[in-house]
PALUMVEX-788384 format. One record per residue (C-alpha): x, y, z; residue in one letter. Coordinates in steps of 0.1 Angstrom, whole numbers, plus 5000, padded with zeros to 4 digits. Layout:
REM PALUMVEX-788384
XYZa...
//
This chain:
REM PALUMVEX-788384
676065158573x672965088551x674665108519x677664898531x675364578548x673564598515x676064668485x679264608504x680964958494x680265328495x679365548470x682365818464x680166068466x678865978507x682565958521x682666278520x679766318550x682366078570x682566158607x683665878626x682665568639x680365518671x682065428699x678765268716x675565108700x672464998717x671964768683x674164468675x677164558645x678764338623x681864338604x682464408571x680964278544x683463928535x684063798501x681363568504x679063858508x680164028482x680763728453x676963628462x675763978458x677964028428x677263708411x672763748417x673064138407x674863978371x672063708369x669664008362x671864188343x672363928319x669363808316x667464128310x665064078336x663964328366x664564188396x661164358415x658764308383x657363928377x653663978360x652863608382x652463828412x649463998401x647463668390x648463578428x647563888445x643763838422x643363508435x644363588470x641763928473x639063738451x639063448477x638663648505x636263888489x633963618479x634263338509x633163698530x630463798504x629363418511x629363358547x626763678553x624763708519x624363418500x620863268509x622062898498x624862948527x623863138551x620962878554x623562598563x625962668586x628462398579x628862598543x629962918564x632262698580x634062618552x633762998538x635363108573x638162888569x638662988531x638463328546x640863248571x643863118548x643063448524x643863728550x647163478561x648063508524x647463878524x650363868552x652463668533x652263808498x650964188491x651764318528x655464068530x656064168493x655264578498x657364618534x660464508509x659564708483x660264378460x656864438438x657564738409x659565018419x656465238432x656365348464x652565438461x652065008450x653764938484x651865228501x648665078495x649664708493x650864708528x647364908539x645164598528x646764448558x645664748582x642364718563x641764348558x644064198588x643364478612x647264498619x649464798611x651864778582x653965028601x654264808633x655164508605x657764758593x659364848628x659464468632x660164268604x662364558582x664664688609x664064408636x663964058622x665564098591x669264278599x669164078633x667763748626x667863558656x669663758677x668063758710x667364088725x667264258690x664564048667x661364138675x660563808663x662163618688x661563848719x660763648753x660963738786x662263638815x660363408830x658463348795x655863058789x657862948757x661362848757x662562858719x666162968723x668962818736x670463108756x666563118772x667063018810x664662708815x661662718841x659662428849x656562498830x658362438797x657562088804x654862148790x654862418766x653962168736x650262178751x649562518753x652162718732x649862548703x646462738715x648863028718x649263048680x645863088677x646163408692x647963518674x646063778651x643763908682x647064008700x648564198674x645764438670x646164528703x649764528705x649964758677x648165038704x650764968728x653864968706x652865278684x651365478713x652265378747x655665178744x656865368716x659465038709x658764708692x661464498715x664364678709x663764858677x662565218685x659265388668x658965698654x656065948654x653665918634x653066048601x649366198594x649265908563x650265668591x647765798615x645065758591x646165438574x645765268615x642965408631x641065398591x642665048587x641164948626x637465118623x636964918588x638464598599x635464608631x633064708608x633764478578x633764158605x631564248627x629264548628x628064448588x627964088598x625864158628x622764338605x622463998588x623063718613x622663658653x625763728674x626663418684x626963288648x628963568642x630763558666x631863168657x632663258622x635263538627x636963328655x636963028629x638963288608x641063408630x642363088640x642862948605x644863308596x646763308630x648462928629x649462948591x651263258599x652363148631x653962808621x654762918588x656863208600x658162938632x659262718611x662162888591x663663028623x662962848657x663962478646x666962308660x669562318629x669762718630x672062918645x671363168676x674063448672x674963658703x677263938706x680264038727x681064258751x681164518727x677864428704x679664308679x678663958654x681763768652x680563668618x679663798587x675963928581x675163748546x676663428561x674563468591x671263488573x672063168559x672663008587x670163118611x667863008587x665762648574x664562608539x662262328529x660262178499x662162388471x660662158442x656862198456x655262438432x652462448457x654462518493x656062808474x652362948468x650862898500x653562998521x654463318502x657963138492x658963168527x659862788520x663262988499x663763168535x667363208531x667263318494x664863598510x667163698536x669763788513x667863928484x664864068503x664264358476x663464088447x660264008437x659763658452x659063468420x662663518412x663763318443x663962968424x665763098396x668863238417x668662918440x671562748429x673863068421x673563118461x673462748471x677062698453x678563038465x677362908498x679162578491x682362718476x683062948510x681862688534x678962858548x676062558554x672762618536x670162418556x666962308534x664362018544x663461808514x659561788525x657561508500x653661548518x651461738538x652361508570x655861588568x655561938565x653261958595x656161778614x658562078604x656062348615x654962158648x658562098655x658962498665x655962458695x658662168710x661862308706x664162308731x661462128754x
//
């Protein structure tokens, strides 16, 4: 089933370890793959061929992945031990937050990049890319696997199967349609905002309770743990403490540190929060469900298209900051390629999309302003 979502055939030499199909699923299924899904596949896959280029090697991504470790290496070296800083506290203000944006970019870039294996065609490279989240974030890569890699990304926006989109019933956010609506969503644009910024703290924790306790991420089942694994969480946790705070707390009072890592936090937690919102929980996407059965009435390529919102394709810097999460649908499709690819297959899947019908939603974003709107929109949907 892998091989077919993905390549939209089977090799020869599989069919012969065919049983039969299953008569139940506790998973959504889809059909299979239609032409559209297999000329855009078809047509990308010859882009690279022709060109001579590897689609999971673009040298860009190390200068990015410098910048993104040396920022947050040296706004943490300067908040704690730089005399002309740690003397004026309005400097380690500005450090925090410079701290803050780094670890969200470590989410978006070495961990997103690694859990798709899209960065060289090492497994060790994605090994230890996606620990610097344990390590720097203190988040699990494994719990981002569960959820993003076999939650979000082969059911995008189907309720009751991505993680991302997982509410309960009652919930104190309504952001799908299908959601049944409680009074207190009346208000939800107050305080699902100063929920965002919680974003970071309740992931630690929730980690515990999904790889330990729970033993699910929503739907999507967990595995035991491997001894790497093991080590890679409870290593990644104990240094995350003791990097923020124990180190910290040799140098400066506890209140002051205390201040700074919750500045951090917040900056890392709403970037990634709205960032992540605003491709997914806006009003132009689509909200599959299935039938009866659990099966997609629709094709899966077509549905990552349109369950999904691009904006500010021609803004060199969006693409950076946001990990080119601004190309979300190109993503979708071709999550294995190295993400500095994205704007040079653009328009082979934008006219495929427009030759078979299937609508590509993008947001032509021209300032700052406008892409707040877009990410503030996801707080008020369906309010």
């Amino acid at each position: 089933m892998a091989w077919s979502a993905d390549r939209g055939d089977i090799p020869s030499c599989n069919r012969k370890y065919y049983v039969g199909k299953l008569t139940t699923n506790e998973l959504p299924i889809f059909p299979e793959p239609s032409v559209f899904h297999r000329t855009v596949k078809s047509r990308v896959e010859g882009y690279f061929k022709d060109k001579g280029k590897d689609p999971k090697n673009r040298p860009e991504i190390w200068g990015r992945y410098f910048v993104i470790f040396g920022s947050l290496l040296a706004s943490y070296y300067a908040q704690f031990f730089v005399p002309f800083v740690v003397e004026r506290t309005w400097l380690q203000v500005v450090f925090a937050v410079i701290m803050g944006f780094a670890c969200a970019q470590v989410g978006l870039n070495p961990l997103h990049d690694a859990s798709h294996f899209s960065v060289t065609h090492n497994p060790l490279v994605w090994k230890l890319l996606g620990a610097t989240h344990d390590f720097f974030n203190g988040a699990s890569y494994l719990v981002w696997m569960y959820q993003h890699m076999l939650g979000h990304h082969p059911y995008t926006n189907i309720a009751g199967a991505d993680p991302d989109v997982s509410t309960g019933e009652p919930d104190v956010r309504r952001i799908k349609p299908h959601q049944k609506w409680f009074v207190n969503h009346l208000n939800q644009h107050l305080f699902v905002p100063i929920l965002y910024g919680l974003l970071a703290f309740k992931v630690r924790f929730q980690d515990v309770s999904i790889l330990y306790f729970v033993k699910s991420n929503d739907a999507i089942r967990v595995n035991p743990m491997t001894l790497w694994h093991t080590v890679m969480f409870w290593g990644g946790k104990a240094f995350f403490f003791w990097y923020r705070l124990i180190l910290p707390l040799q140098y400066l009072p506890a209140g002051k540190v205390l201040v700074l890592f919750t500045i951090a936090d917040l900056i890392s937690s709403y970037w990634l929060a709205l960032t992540f919102q605003a491709n997914h929980v806006v009003e132009e996407v689509e909200w599959p469900l299935p039938d009866e059965n659990g099966m997609i009435q629709k094709d899966w390529a077509a549905m990552q298209v349109e369950t999904t919102q691009d904006y500010a394709h021609d803004s060199h810097l969006w693409t950076s900051i946001t990990g080119s999460l601004n190309y979300q649908a190109v993503h979708h499709l071709f999550p294995n390629v190295s993400q500095h690819h994205y704007p040079d297959i653009l328009s082979i899947i934008r006219q495929t999309c427009n030759e078979y019908k299937v609508p590509y939603l993008v947001k032509v974003i021209i300032n700052a302003c406008h892409l707040l709107h877009v990410l503030i929109a996801a707080a008020l949907l369906f309010y």
